[in-house]
C-alpha positions in Angstrom: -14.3 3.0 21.0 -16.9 4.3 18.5 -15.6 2.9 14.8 -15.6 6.6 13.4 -13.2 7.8 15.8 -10.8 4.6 15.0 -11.5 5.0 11.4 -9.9 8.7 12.0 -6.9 7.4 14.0 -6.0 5.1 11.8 -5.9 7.5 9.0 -4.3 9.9 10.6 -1.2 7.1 11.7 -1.2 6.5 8.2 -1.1 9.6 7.1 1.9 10.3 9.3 3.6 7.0 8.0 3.4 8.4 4.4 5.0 11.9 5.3 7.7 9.8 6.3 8.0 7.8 3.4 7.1 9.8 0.7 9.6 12.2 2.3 12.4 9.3 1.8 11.3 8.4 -1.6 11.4 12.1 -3.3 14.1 12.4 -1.8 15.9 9.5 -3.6 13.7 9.4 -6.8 14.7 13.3 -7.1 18.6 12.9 -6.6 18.2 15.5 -3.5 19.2 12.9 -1.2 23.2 12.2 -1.7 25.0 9.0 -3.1 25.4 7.4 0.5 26.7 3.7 1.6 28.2 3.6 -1.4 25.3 3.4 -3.6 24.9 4.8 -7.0 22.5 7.5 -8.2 21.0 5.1 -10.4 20.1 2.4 -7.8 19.0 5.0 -4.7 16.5 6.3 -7.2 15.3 2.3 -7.7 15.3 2.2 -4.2 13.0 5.4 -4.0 10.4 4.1 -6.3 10.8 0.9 -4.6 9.7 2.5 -1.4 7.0 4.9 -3.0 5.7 1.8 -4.3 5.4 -0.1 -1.3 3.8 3.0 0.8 1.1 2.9 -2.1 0.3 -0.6 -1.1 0.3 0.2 2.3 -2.4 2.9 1.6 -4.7 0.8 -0.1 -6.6 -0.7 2.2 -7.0 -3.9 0.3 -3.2 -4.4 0.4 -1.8 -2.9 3.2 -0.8 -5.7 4.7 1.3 -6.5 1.7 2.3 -3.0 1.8 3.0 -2.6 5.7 5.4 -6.5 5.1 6.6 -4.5 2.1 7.9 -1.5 4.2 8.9 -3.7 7.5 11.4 -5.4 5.0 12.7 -2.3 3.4 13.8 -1.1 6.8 15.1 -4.2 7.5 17.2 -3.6 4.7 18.6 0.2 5.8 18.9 -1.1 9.4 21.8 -4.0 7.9 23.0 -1.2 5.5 23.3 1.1 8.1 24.8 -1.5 10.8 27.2 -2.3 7.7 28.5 1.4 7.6 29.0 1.7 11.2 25.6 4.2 11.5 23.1 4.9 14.0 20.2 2.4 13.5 17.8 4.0 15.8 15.8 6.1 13.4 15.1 2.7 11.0 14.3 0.6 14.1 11.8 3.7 15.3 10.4 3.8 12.2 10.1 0.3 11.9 8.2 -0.2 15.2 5.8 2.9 14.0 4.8 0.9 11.0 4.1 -2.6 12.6 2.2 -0.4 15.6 0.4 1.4 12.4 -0.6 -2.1 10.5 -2.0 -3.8 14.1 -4.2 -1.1 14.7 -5.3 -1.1 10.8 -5.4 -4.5 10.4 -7.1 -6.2 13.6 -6.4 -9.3 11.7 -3.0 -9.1 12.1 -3.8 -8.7 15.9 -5.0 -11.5 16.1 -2.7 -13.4 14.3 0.6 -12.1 15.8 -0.4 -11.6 19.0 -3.3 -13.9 19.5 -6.2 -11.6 20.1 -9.5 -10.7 19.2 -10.0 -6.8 18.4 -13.9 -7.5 18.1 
């Protein structure tokens, strides 16, 4: 595949993993998105810039495997909040999935890491 056209796919996966998460974080940062699980105001907006902060690593190309770990482990923790409350998991575990399919296809290191192949 020419390396333009990947360059473009790649962007444009990331750019659909940052609708999603910037989405999530104003939504917590601004207070629009309620006082669920049990969690306070004041923590849910932690957790937003958490989140916006770890999409903004994910960006970067120089840390976006820190960033796409980052994420991957924030989901983990709404997918055991989520299990704790008796919720649907299935939109977490999606997302989840989208980000690791997003970071192999950025990161052909991580291809070849995980799953033992070369992306030359």
């Amino acid at each position: 595949m020419n390396p333009t056209i990947k360059k473009v796919i790649y962007w444009v996966l990331t750019g659909m993993v940052a609708f999603v998460f910037l989405g999530s974080a104003y939504g917590k940062i601004s207070g629009s998105i309620g006082n669920g699980f049990g969690i306070d105001a004041a923590t849910f907006k932690m957790l937003g810039w958490i989140e916006l902060g770890s999409l903004i690593l994910f960006i970067i190309p120089r840390t976006g495997v820190l960033g796409a770990l980052l994420l991957v482990a924030y989901l983990g923790g709404a997918i055991a909040t989520h299990i704790e409350h008796a919720s649907p998991i299935m939109t977490p575990i999606i997302i989840s999935v989208f980000v690791w399919v997003v970071a192999l296809i950025r990161f052909p290191e991580l291809t070849q890491r995980i799953l033992g192949k070369n992306n030359g």
